[in-house]
mmCIF file of the N, C-alpha and C atoms, coordinates in Angstrom:
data_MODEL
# 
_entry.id   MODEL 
# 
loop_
_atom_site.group_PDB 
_atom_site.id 
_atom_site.type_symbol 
_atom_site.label_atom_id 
_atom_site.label_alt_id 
_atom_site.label_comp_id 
_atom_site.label_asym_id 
_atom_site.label_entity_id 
_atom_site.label_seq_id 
_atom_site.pdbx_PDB_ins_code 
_atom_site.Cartn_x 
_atom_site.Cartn_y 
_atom_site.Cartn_z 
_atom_site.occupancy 
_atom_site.B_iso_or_equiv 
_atom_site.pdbx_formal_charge 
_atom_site.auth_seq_id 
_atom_site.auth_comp_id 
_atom_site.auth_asym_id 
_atom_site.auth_atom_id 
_atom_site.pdbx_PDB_model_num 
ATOM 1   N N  . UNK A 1 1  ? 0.848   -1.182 0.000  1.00 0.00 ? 1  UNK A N  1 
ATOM 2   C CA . UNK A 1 1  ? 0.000   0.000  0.000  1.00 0.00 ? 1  UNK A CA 1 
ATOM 3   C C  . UNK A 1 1  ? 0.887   1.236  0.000  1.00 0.00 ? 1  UNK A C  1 
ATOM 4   N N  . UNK A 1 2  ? 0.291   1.755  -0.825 1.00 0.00 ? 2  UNK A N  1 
ATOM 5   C CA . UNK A 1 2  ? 1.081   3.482  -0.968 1.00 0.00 ? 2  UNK A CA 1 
ATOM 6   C C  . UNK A 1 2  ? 1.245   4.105  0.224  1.00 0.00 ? 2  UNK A C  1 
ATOM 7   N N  . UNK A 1 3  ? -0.055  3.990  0.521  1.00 0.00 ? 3  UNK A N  1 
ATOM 8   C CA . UNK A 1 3  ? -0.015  5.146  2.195  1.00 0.00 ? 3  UNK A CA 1 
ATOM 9   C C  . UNK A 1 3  ? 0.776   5.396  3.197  1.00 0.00 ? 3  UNK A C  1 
ATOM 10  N N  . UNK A 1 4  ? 1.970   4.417  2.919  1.00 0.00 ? 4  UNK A N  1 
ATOM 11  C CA . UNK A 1 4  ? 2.857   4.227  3.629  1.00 0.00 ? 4  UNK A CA 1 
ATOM 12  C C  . UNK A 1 4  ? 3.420   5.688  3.789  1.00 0.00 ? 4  UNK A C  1 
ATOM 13  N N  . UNK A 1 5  ? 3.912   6.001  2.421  1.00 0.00 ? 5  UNK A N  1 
ATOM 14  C CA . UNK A 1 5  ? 4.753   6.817  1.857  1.00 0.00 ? 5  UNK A CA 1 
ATOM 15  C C  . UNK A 1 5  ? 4.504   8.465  2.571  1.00 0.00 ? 5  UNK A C  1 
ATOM 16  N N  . UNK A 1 6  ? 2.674   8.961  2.360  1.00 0.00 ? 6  UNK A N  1 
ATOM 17  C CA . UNK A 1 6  ? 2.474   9.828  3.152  1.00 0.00 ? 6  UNK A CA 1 
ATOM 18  C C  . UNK A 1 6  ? 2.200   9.990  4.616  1.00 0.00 ? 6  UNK A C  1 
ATOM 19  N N  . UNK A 1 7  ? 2.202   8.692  4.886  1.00 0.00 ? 7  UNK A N  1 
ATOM 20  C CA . UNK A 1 7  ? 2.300   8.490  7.057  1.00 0.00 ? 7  UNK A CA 1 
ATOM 21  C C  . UNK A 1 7  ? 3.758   8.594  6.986  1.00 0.00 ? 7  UNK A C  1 
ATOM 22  N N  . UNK A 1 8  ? 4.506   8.270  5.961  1.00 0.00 ? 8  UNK A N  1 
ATOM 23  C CA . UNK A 1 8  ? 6.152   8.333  6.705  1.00 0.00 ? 8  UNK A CA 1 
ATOM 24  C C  . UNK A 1 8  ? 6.555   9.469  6.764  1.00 0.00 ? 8  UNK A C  1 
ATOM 25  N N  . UNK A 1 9  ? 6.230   10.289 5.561  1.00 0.00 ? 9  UNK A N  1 
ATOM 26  C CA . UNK A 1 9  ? 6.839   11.999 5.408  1.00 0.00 ? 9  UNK A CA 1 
ATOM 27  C C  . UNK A 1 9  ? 6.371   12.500 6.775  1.00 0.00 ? 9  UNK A C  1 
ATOM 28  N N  . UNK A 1 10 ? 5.190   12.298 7.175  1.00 0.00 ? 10 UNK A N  1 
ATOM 29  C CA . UNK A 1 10 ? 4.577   12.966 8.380  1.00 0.00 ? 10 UNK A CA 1 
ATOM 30  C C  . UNK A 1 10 ? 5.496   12.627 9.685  1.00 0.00 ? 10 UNK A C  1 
ATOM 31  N N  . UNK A 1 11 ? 6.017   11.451 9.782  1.00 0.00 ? 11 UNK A N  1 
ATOM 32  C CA . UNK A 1 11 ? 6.686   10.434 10.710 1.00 0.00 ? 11 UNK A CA 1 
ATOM 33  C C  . UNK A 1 11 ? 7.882   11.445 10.880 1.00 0.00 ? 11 UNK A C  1 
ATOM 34  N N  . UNK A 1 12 ? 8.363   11.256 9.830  1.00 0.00 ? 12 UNK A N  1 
ATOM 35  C CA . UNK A 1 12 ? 9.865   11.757 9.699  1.00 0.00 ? 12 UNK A CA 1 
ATOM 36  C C  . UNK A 1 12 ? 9.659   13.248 9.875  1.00 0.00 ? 12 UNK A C  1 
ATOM 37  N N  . UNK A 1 13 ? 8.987   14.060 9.401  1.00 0.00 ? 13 UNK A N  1 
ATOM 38  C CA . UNK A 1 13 ? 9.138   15.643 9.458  1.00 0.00 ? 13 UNK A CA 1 
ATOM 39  C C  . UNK A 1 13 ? 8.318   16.215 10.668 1.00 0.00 ? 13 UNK A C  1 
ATOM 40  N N  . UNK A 1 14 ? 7.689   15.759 11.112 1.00 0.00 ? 14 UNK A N  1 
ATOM 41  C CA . UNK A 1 14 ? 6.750   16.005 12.375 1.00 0.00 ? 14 UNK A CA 1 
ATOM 42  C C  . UNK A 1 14 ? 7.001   15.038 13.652 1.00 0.00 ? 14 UNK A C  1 
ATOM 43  N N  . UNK A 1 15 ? 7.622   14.064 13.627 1.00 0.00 ? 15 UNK A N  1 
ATOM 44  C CA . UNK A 1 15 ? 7.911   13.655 14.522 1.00 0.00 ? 15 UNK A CA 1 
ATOM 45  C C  . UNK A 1 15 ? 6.698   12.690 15.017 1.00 0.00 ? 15 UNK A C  1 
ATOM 46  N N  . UNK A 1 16 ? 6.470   11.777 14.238 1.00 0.00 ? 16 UNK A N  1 
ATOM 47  C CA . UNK A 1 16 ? 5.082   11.256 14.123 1.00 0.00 ? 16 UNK A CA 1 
ATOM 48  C C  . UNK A 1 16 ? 5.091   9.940  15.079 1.00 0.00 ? 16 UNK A C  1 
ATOM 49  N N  . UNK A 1 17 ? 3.842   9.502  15.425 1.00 0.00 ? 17 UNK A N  1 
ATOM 50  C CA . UNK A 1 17 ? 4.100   8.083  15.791 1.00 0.00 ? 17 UNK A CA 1 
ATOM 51  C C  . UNK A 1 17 ? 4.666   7.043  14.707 1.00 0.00 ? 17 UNK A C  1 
ATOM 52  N N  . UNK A 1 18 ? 4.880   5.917  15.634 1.00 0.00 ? 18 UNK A N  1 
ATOM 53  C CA . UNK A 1 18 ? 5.234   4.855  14.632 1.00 0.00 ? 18 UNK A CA 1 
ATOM 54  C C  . UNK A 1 18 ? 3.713   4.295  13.391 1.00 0.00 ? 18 UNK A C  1 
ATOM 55  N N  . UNK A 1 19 ? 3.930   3.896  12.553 1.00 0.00 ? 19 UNK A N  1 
ATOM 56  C CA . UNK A 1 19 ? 3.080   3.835  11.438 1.00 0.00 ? 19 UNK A CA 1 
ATOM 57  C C  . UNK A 1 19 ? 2.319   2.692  11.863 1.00 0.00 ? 19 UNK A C  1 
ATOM 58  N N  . UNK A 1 20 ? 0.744   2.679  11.902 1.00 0.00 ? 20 UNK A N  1 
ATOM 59  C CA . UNK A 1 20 ? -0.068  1.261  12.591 1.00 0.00 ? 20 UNK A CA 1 
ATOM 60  C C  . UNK A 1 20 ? -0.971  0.852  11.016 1.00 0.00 ? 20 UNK A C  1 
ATOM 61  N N  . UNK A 1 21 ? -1.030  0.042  11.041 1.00 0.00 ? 21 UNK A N  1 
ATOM 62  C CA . UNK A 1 21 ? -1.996  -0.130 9.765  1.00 0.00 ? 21 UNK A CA 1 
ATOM 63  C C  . UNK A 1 21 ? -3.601  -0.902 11.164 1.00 0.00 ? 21 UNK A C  1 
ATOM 64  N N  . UNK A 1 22 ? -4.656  0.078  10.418 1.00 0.00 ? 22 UNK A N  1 
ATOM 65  C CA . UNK A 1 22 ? -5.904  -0.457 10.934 1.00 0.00 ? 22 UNK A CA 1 
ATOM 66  C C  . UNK A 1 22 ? -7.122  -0.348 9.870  1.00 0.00 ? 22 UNK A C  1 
ATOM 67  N N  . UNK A 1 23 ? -8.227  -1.617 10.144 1.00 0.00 ? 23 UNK A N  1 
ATOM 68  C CA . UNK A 1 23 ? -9.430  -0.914 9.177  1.00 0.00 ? 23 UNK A CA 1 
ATOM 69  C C  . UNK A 1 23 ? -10.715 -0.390 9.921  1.00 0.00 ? 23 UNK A C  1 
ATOM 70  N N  . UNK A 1 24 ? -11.189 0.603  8.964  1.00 0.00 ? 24 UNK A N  1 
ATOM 71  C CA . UNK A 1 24 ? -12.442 1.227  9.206  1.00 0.00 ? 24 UNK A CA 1 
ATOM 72  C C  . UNK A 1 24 ? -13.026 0.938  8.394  1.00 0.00 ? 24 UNK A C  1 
ATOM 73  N N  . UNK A 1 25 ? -14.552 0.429  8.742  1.00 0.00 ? 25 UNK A N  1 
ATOM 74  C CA . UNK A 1 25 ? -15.492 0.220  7.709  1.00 0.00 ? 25 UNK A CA 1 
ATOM 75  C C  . UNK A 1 25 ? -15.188 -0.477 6.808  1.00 0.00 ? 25 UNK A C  1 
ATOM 76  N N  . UNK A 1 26 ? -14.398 -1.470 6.796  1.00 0.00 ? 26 UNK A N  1 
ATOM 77  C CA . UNK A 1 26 ? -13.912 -1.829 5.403  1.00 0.00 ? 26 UNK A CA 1 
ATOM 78  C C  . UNK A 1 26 ? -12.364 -1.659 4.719  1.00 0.00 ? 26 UNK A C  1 
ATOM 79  N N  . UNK A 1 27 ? -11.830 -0.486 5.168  1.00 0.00 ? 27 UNK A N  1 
ATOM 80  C CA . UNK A 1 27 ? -10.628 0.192  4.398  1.00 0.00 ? 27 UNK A CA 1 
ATOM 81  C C  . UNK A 1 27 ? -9.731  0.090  5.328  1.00 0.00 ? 27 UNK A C  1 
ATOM 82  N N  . UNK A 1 28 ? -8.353  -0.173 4.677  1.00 0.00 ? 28 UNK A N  1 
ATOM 83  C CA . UNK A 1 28 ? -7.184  -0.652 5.379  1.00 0.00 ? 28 UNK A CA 1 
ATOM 84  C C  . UNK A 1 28 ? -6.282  1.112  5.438  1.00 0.00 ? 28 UNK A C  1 
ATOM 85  N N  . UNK A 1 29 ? -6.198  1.849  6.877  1.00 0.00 ? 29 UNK A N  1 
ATOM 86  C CA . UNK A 1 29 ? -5.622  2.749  6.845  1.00 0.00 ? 29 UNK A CA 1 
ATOM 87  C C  . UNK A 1 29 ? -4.323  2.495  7.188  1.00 0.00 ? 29 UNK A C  1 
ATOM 88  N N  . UNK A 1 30 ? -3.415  3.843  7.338  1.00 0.00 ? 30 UNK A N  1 
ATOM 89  C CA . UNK A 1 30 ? -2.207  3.729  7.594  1.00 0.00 ? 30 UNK A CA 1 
ATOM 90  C C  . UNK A 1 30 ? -2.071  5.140  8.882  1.00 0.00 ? 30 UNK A C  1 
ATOM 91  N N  . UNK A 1 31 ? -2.180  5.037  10.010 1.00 0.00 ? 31 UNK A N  1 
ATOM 92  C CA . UNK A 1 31 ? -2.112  6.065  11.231 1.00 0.00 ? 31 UNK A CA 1 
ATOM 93  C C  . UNK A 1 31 ? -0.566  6.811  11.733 1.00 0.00 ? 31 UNK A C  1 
ATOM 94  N N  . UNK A 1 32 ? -0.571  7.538  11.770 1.00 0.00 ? 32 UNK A N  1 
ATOM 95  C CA . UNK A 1 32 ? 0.566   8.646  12.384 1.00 0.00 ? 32 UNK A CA 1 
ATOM 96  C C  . UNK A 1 32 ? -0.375  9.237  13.825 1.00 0.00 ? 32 UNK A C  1 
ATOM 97  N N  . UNK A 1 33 ? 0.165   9.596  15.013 1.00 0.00 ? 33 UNK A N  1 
ATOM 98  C CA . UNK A 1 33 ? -0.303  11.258 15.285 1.00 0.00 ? 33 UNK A CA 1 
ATOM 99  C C  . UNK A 1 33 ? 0.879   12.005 15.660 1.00 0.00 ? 33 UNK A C  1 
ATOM 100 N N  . UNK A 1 34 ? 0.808   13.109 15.414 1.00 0.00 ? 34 UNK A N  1 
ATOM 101 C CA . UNK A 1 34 ? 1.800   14.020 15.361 1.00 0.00 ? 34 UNK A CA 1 
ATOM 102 C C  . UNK A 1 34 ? 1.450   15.182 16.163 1.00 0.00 ? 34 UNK A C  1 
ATOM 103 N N  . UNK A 1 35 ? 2.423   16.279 16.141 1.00 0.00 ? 35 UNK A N  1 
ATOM 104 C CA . UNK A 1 35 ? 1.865   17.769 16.518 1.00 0.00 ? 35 UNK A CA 1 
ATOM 105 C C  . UNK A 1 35 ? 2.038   18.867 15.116 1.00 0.00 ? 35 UNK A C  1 
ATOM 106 N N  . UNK A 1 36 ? 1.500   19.445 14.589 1.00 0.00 ? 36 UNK A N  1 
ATOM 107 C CA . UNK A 1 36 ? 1.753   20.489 13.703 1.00 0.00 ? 36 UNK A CA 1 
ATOM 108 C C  . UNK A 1 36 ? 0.866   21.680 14.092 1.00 0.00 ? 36 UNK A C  1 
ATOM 109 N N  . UNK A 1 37 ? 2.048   22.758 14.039 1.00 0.00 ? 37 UNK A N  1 
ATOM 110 C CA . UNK A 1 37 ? 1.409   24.066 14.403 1.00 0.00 ? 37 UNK A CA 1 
ATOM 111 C C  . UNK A 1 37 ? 0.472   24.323 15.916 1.00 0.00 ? 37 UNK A C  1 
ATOM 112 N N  . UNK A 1 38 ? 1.671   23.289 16.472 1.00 0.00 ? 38 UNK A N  1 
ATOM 113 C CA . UNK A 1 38 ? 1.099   23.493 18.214 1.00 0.00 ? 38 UNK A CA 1 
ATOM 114 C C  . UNK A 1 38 ? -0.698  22.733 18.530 1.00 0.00 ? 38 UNK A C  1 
ATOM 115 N N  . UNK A 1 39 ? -0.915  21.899 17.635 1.00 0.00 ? 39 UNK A N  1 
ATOM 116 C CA . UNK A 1 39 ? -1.903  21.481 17.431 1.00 0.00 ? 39 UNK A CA 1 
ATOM 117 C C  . UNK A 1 39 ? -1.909  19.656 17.338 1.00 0.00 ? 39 UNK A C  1 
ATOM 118 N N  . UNK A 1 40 ? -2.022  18.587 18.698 1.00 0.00 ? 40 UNK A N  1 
ATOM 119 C CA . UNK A 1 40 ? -2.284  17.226 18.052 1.00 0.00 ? 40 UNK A CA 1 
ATOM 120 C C  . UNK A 1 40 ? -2.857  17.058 17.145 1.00 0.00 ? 40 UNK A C  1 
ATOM 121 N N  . UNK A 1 41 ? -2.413  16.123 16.314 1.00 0.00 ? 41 UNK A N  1 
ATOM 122 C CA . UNK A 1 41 ? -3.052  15.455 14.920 1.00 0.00 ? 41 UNK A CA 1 
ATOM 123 C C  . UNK A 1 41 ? -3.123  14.155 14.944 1.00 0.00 ? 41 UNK A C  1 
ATOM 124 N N  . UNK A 1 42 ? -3.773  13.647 14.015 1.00 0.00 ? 42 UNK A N  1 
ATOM 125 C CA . UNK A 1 42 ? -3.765  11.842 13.715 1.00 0.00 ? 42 UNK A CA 1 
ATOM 126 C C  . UNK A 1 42 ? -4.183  12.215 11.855 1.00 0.00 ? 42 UNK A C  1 
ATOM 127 N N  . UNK A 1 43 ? -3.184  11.235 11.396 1.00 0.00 ? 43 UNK A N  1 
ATOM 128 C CA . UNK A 1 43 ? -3.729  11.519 9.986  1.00 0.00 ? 43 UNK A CA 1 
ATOM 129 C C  . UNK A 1 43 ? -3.647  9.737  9.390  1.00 0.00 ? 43 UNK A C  1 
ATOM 130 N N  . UNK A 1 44 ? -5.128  9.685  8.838  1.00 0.00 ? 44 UNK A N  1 
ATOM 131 C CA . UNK A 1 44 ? -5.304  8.486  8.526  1.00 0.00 ? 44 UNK A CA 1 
ATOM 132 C C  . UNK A 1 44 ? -5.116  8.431  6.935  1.00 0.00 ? 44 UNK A C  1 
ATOM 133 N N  . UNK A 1 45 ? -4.206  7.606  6.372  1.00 0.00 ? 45 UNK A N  1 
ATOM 134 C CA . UNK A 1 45 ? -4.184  7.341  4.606  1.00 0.00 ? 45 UNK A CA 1 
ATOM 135 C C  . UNK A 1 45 ? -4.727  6.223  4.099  1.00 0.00 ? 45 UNK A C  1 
ATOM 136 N N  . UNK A 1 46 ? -5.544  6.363  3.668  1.00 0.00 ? 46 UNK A N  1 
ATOM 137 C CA . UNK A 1 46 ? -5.620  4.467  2.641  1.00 0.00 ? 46 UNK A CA 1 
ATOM 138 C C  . UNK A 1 46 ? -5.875  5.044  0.995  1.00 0.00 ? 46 UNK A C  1 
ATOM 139 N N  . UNK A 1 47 ? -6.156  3.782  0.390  1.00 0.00 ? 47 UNK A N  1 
ATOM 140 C CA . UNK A 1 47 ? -6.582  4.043  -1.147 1.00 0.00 ? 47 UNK A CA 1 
ATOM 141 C C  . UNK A 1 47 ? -7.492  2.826  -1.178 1.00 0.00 ? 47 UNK A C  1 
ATOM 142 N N  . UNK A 1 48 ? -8.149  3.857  -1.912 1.00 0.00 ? 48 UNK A N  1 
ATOM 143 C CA . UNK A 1 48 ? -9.479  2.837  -2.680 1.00 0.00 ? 48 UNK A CA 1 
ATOM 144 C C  . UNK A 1 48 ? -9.463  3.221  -3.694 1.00 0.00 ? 48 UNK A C  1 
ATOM 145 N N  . UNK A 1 49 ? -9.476  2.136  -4.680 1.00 0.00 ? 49 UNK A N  1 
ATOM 146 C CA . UNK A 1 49 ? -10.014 2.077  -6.747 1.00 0.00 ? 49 UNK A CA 1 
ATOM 147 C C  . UNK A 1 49 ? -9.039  3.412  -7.116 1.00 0.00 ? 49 UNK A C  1 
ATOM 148 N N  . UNK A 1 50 ? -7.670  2.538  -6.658 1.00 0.00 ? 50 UNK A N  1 
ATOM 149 C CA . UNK A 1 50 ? -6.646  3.753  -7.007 1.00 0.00 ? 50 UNK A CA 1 
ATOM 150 C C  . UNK A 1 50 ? -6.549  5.139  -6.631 1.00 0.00 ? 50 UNK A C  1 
ATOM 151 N N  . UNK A 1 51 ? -7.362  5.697  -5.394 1.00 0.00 ? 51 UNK A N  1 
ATOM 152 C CA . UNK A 1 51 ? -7.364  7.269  -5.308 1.00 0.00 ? 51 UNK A CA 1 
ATOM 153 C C  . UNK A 1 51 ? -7.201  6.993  -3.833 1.00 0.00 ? 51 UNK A C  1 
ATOM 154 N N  . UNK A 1 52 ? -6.475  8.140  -3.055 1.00 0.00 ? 52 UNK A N  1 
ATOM 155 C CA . UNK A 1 52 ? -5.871  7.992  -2.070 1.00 0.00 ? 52 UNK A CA 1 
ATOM 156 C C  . UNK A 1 52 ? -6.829  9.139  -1.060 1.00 0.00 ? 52 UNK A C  1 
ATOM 157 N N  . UNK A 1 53 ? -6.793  8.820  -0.199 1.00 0.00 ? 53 UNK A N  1 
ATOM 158 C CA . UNK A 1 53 ? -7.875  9.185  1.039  1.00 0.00 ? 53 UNK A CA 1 
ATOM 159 C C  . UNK A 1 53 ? -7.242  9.701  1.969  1.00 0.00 ? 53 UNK A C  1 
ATOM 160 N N  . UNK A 1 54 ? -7.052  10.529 2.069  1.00 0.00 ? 54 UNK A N  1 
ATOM 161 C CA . UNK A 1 54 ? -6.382  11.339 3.818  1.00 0.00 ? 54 UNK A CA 1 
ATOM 162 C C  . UNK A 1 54 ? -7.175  11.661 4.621  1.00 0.00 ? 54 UNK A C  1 
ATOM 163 N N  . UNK A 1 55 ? -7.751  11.599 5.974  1.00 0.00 ? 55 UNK A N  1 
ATOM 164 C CA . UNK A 1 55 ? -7.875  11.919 6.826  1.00 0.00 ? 55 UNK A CA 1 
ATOM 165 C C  . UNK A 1 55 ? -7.177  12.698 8.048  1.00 0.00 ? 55 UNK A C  1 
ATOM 166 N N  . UNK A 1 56 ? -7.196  13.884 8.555  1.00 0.00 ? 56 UNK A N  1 
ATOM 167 C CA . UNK A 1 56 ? -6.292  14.612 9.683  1.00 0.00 ? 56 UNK A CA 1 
ATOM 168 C C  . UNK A 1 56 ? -7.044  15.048 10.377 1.00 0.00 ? 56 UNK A C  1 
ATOM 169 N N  . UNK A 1 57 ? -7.502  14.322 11.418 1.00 0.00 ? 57 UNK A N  1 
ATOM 170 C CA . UNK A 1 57 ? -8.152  14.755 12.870 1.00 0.00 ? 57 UNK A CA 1 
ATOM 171 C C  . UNK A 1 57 ? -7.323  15.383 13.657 1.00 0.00 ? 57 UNK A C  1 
ATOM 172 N N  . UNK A 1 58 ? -7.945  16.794 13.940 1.00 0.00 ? 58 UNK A N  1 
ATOM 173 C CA . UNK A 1 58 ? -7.559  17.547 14.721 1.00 0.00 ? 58 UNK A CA 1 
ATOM 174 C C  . UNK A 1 58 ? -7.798  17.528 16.123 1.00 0.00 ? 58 UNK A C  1 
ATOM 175 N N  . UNK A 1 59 ? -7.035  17.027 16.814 1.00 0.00 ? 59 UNK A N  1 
ATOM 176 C CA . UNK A 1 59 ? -7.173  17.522 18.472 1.00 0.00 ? 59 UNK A CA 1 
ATOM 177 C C  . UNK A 1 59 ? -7.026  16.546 18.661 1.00 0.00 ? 59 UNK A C  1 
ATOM 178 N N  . UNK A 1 60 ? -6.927  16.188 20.204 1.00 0.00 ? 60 UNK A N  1 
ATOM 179 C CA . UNK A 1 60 ? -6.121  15.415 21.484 1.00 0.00 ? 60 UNK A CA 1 
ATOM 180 C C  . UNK A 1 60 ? -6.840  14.213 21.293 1.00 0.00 ? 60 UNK A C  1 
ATOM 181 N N  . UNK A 1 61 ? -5.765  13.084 21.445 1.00 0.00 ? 61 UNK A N  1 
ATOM 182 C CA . UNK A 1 61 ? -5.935  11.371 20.562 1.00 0.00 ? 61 UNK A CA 1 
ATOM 183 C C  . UNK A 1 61 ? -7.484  10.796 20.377 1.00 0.00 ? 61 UNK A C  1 
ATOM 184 N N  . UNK A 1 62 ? -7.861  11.166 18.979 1.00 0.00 ? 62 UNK A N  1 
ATOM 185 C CA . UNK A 1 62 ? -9.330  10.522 18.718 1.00 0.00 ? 62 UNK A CA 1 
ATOM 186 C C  . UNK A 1 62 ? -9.869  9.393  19.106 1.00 0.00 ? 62 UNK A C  1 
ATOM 187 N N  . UNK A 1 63 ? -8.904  8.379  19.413 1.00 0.00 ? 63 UNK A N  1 
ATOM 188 C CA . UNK A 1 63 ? -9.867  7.296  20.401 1.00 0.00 ? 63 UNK A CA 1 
ATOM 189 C C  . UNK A 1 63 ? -10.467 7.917  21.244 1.00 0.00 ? 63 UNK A C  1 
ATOM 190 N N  . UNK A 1 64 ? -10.090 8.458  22.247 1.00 0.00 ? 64 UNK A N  1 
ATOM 191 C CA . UNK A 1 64 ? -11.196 8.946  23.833 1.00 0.00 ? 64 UNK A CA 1 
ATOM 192 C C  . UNK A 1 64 ? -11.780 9.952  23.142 1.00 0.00 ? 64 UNK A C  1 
ATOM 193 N N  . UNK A 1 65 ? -11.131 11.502 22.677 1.00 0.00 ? 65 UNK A N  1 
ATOM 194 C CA . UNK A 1 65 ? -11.856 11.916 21.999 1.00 0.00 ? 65 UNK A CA 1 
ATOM 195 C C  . UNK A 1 65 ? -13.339 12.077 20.711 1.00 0.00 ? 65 UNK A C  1 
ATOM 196 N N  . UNK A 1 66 ? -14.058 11.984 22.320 1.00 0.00 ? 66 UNK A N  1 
ATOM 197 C CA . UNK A 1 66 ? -15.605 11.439 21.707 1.00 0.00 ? 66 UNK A CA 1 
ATOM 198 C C  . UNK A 1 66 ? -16.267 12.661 20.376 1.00 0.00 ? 66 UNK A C  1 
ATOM 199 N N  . UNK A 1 67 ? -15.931 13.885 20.386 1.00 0.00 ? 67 UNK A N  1 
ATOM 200 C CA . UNK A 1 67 ? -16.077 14.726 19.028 1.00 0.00 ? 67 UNK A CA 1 
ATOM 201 C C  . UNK A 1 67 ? -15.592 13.684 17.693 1.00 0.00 ? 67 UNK A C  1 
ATOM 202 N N  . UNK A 1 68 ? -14.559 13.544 18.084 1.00 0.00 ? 68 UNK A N  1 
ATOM 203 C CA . UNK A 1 68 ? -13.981 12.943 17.298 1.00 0.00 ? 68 UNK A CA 1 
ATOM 204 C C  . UNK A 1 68 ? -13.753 11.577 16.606 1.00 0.00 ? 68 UNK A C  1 
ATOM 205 N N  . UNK A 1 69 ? -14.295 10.784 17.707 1.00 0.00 ? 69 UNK A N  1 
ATOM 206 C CA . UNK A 1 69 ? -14.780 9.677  17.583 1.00 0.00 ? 69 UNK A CA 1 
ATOM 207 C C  . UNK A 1 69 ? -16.306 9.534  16.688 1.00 0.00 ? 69 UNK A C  1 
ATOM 208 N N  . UNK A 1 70 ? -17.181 10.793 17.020 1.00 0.00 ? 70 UNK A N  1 
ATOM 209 C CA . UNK A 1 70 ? -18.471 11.011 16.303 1.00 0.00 ? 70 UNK A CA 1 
ATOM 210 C C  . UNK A 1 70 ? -17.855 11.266 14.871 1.00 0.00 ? 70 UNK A C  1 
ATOM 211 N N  . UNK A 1 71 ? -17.425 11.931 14.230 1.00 0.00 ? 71 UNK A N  1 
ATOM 212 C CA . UNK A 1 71 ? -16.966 12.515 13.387 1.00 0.00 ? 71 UNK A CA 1 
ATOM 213 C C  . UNK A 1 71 ? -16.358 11.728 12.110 1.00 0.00 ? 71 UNK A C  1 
ATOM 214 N N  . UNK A 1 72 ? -15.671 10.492 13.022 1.00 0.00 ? 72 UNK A N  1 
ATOM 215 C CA . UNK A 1 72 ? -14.929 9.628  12.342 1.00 0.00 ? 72 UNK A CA 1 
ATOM 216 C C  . UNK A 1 72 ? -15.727 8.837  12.008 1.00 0.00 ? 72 UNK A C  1 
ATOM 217 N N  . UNK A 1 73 ? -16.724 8.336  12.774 1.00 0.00 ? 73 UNK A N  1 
ATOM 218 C CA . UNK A 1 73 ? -17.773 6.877  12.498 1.00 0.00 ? 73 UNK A CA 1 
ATOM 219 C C  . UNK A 1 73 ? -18.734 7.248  11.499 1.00 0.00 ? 73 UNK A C  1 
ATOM 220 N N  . UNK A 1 74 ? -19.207 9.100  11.251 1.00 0.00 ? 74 UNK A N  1 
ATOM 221 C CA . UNK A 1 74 ? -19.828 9.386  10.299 1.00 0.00 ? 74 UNK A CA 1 
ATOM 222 C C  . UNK A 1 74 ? -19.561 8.934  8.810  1.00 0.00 ? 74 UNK A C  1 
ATOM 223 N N  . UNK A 1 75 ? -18.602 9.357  8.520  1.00 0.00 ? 75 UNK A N  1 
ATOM 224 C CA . UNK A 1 75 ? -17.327 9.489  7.345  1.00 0.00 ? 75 UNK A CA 1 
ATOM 225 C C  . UNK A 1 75 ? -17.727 8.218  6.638  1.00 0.00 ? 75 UNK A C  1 
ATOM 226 N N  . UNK A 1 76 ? -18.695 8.446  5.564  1.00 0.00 ? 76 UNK A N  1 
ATOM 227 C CA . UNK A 1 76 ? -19.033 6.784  4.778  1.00 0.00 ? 76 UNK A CA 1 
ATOM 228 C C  . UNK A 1 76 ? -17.976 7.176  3.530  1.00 0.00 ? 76 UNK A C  1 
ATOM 229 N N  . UNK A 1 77 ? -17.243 6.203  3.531  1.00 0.00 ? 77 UNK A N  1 
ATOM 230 C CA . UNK A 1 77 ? -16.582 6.131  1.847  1.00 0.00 ? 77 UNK A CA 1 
ATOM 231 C C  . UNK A 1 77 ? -16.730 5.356  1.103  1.00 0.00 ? 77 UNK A C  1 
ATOM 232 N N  . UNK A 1 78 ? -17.626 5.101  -0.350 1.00 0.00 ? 78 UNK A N  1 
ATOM 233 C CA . UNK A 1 78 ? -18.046 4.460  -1.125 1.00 0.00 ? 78 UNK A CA 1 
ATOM 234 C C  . UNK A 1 78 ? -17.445 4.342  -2.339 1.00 0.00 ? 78 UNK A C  1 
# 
């Protein structure tokens, strides 16, 4: 999987977590979280039917983070 490629730039230049592969709904992501611009992040990558999907949740680690947790479970990709 590609997604590697944009969780690593993030890894390496932001100081990212280590790279987790997980699925949602179906789709095999690729997870970082980082800090950019004084701000926690988590940025999720996968690809589907060749086109690549980013996700970057903003704010403090979206597991507990129940906003965010709402937010994420919405998100249908077809």
């Amino acid at each position: 999987m590609r997604s590697e490629g944009s969780t690593g730039t993030m890894i390496k230049n932001y100081n990212g977590s280590p790279l987790e592969r997980l699925a949602i709904k179906g789709l095999e992501y690729c997870r970082t979280t980082h800090e950019y611009g004084g701000m926690p992040q988590t940025m999720l990558v996968a690809r589907k039917d060749g086109n690549k999907i980013t996700l970057t949740l903003v704010g403090k680690d979206y597991q507990t983070n129940e906003d965010l947790k709402k937010i994420l479970k919405s998100i249908e990709i077809k």
